[in-house]
N, C-alpha and C positions, 0 to 999 in steps of 0.2 A: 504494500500500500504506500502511495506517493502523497507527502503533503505537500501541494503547492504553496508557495509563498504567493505574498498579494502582488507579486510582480510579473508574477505567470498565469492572474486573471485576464481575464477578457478586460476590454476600456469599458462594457455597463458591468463587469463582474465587481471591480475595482471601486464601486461605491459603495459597494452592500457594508451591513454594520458588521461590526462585530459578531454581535450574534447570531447573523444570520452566517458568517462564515465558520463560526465552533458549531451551528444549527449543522452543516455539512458534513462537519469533521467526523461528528456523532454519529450520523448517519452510515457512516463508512466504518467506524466501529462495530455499528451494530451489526452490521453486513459482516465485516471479515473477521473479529474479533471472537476467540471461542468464548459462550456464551458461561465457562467456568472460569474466566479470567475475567470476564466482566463482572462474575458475582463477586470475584473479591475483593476490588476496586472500589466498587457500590456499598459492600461492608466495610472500609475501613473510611471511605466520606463518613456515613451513617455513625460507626465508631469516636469520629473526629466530633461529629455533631455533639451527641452524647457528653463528652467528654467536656464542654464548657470552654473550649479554648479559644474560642472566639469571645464570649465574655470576659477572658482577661486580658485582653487584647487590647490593647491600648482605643479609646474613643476621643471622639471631638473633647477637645477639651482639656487633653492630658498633654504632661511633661513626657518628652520621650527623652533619651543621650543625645547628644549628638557622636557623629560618626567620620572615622577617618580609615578608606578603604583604599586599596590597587585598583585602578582601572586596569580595560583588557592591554594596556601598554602598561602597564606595570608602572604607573602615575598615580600617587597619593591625592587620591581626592577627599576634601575636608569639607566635611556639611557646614563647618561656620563660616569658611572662606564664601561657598557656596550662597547662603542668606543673606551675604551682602550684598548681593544683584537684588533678591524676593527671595518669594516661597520657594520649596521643592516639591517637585513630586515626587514619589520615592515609591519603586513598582517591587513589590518582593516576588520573587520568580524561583523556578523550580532548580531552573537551567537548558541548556540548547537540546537534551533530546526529550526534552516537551512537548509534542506539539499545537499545544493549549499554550503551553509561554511562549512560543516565539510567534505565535497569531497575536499575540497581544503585543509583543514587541514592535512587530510588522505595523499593528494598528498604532503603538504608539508612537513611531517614527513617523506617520504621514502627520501626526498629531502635533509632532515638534513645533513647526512654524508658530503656531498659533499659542501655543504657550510661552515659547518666549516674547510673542509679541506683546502676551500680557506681563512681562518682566520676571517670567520664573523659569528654573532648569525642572531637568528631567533626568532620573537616575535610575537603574535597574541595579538592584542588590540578589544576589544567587551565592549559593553556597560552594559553586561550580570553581576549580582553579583558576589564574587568571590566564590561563594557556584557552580553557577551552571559552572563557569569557571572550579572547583573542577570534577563536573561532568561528565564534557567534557573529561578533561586532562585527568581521568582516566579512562572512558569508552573509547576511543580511543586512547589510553597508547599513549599521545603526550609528547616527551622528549624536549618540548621547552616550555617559558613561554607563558603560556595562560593570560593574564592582562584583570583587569578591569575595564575601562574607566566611573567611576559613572559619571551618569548625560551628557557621551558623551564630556566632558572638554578637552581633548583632541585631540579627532576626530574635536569639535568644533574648535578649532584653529588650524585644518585642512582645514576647510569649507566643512568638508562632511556632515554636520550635516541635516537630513532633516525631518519636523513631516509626520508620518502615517498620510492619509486622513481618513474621518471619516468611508467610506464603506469600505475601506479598513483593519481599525481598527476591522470592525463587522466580516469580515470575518474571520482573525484572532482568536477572540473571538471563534466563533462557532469552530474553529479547538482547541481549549485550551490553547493555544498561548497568555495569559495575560502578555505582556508587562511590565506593571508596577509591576506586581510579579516578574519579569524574571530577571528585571534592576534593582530593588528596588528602586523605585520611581516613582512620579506618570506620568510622561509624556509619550507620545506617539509617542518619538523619537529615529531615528536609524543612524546610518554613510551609506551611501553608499560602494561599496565596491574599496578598494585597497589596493594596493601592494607598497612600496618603498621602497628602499635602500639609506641609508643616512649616511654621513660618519663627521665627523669633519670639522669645516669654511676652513681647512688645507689641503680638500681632494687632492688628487692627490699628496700629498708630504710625503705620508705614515705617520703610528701615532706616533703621535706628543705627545711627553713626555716632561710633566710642570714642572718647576726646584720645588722643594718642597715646598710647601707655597704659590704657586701663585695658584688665581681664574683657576676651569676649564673652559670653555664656556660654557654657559647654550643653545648655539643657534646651530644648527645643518644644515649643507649644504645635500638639497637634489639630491642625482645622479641620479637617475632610479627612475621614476614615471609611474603607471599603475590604472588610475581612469576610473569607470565607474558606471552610474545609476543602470546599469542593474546587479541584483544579480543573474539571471542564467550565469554571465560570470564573467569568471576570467584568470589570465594567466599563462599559461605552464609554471609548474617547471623549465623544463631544460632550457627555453628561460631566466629565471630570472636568471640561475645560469652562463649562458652564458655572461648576460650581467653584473654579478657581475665580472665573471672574466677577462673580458674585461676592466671592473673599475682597478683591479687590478694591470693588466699588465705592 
């Protein structure tokens, strides 16, 4: 089975939303995917649900850290450096042999333009090494930073953090999906997926310029939160850039 990228749609293919293009992908799951790998996929969403982890999950409203990660060039990127332009958006992803994250990625690259035009960056955080983040950024010529989150450190003091079950791991395996090659390291953990936007403890008072010499804040106010177990879902570009610019306003 072949995931097209949105660069090998058709010219009317290529406006469909989001969800109309993971609407497709599923489709094709459902078709070639054996119908006992699908059950346990479905049971460890279901599991994730359960489990309350999106309730601890950071919401509008909350302090998150701030963060200082490798891009896919092996460039320290620093979320406070960052906030002095605006806000972030900060997409947590699985990694490149997703192909729920890189349709969202694909979605969130045509998306660029129009959020920096509202004065904010745009970041993808993965657990993936910065080799395969390398991979990614450049097979899907993505003009934001790809980061990556070893060991999940980040995502973890997110509280997305959740281990692969063991049949789940086997499945995995038999598709060539080694984890611990992928992350470099040896665990059998992933974030869940989400979307935020997060601006300065300041937000809503526009950025906030520090007299020379004084501490940045290392803690960041989160404005728009978008958590969920489930990695076939994610949310529309234009909804985020709607609600960034409503941050704005």
């Amino acid at each position: 089975m072949k995931w097209r990228s949105l660069e090998e749609q058709t010219a009317g293919q290529s406006t469909r939303s989001l969800r109309e293009i993971y609407a497709e992908r599923k489709e094709l799951i459902a078709k070639y995917v054996p119908a006992e790998v699908q059950s346990v996929h479905i049971g460890v969403v279901s599991e994730l649900e359960r489990s309350g982890i999106v309730e601890r999950a950071p919401r509008a409203g909350s302090e998150v850290p701030g963060f200082e990660l490798s891009d896919s060039t092996g460039k320290l990127v620093c979320s406070v450096d960052l906030l002095e332009r605006g806000p972030i958006v900060v997409c947590f992803i699985r990694g490149r042999w997703c192909p729920f994250c890189v349709g969202q990625m694909e979605a969130m690259k045509a998306a660029l333009p129009q959020i920096e035009r509202l004065g904010a960056s745009l970041v993808a955080i993965s657990p993936q090494t910065v080799h395969q983040s390398f991979l990614m950024a450049d097979q899907h010529e993505l003009r934001f930073p790809v980061l990556s989150d070893r060991e999940n450190r980040v995502a973890r003091q997110f509280g997305l953090v959740y281990r692969v079950p063991a049949d789940q791991q086997e499945i995995y395996r038999r598709a060539f999906i080694n984890l611990p090659s992928i992350n470099g390291e040896n665990g059998w953990e992933l974030p869940i997926p989400a979307t935020y936007i997060i601006g300065s403890r300041q937000a809503g008072e526009g950025t906030v310029r520090l007299p020379p010499g004084q501490a940045r804040p290392q803690h960041h106010r989160v404005l728009y939160a978008w958590v969920t177990p489930d990695y076939t879902d994610r949310p529309e570009p234009a909804d985020v850039i709607h609600d960034l610019a409503h941050l704005l306003s």
